[in-house]
C-alpha positions as CSV (number, residue, x, y, z in Angstrom):
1,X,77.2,172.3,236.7
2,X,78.2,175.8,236.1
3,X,76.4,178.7,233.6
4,X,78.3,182.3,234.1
5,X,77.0,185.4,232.3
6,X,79.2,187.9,230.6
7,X,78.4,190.8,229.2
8,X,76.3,193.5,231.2
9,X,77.2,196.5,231.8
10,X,76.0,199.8,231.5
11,X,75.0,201.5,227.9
12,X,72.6,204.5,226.9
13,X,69.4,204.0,225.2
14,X,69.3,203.0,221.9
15,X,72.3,201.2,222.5
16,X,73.2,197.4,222.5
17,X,75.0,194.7,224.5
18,X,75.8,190.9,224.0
19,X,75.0,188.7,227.0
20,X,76.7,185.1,226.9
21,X,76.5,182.3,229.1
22,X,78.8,179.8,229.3
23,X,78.4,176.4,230.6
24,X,80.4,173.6,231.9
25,X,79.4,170.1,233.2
26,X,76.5,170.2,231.5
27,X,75.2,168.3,228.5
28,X,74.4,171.3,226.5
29,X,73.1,170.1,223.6
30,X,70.3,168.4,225.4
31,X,68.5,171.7,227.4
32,X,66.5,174.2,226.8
33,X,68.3,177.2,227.6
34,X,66.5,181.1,228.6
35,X,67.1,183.8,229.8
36,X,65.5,185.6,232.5
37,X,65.7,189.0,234.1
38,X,64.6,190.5,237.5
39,X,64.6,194.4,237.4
40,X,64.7,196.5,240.7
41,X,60.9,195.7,242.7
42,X,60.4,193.0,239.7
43,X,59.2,189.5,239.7
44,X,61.7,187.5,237.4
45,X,60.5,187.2,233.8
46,X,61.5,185.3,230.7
47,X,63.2,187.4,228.6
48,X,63.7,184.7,226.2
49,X,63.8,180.9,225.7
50,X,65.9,178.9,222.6
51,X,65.1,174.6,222.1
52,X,64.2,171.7,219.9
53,X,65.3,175.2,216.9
54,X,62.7,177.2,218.4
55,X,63.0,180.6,220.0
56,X,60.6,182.5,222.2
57,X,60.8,185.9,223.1
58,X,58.1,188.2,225.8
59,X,56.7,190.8,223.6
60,X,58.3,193.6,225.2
61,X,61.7,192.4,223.5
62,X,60.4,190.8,220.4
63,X,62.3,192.7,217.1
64,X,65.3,193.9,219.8
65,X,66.6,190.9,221.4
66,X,68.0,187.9,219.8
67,X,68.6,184.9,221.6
68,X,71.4,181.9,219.7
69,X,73.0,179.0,221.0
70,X,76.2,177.5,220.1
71,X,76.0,173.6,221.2
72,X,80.4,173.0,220.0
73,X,81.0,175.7,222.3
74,X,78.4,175.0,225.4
75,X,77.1,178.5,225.2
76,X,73.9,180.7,225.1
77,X,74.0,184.4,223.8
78,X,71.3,187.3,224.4
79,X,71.9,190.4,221.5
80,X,70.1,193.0,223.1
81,X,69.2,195.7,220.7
82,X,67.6,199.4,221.0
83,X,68.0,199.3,225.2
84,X,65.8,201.0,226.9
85,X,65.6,201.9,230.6
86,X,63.0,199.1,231.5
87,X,65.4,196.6,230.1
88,X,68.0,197.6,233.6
89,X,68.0,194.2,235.7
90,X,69.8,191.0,236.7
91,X,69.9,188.6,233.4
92,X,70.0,185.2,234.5
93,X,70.9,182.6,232.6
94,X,68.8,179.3,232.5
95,X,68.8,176.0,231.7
96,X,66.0,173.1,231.7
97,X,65.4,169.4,230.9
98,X,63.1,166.4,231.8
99,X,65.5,163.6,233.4
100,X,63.3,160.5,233.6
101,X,60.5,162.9,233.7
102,X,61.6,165.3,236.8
103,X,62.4,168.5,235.5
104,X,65.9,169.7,236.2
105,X,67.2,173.5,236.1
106,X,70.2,175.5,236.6
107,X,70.9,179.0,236.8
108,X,73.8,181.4,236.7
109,X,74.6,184.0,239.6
110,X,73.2,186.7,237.0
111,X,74.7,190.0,235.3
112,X,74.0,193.7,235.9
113,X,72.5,195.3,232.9
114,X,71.8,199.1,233.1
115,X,69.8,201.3,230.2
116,X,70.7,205.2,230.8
117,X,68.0,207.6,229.6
């Protein structure tokens, strides 16, 4: 199983980026997919979490950030919206199921996102 980010960069306040996530060797369709972030001297958080047609979002993102997933094309997208420099961290994308009960996860090796001020 493989999920790769795409998408960081770095981008001035106020500005916007599109994270995706592609993944192969996975059954797509059937996870729960997120994204997290880990800022510098951070814990990692949920940024945002998309399954079952029901999207979750922390509140510090909630009216910026936009989280969609396109199952024909085995990928997850972050819209990122209004940046500001407490947005700058590793995204990670993220992806979870029960198998039999057991939850399984996967991540990706992350992208650099930095907000100027």
């Amino acid at each position: 199983v493989q999920l790769v980010e795409s998408g960081g960069g770095l981008v001035q306040a106020g500005g916007s980026l599109r994270l995706s996530c592609a993944a192969s060797r996975l059954n797509f369709g059937r996870y729960d997919m997120g994204w997290y972030r880990q800022g510098p001297g951070k814990q990692r958080e949920l940024v945002a979490a998309i399954g079952g047609g029901i999207t979750n979002y922390t509140d510090s993102v909630k009216g910026r950030f936009t989280i969609s997933r396109d199952n024909a094309k085995f990928t997850l997208y972050l819209q990122m919206n209004l940046l500001k420099p407490e947005d700058t961290a590793v995204y990670y994308c993220h992806a979870e199921r029960l198998v039999f009960g057991v939850p399984v996860n996967y991540w990706g090796q992350g992208t650099q996102v930095t907000v100027s001020s």
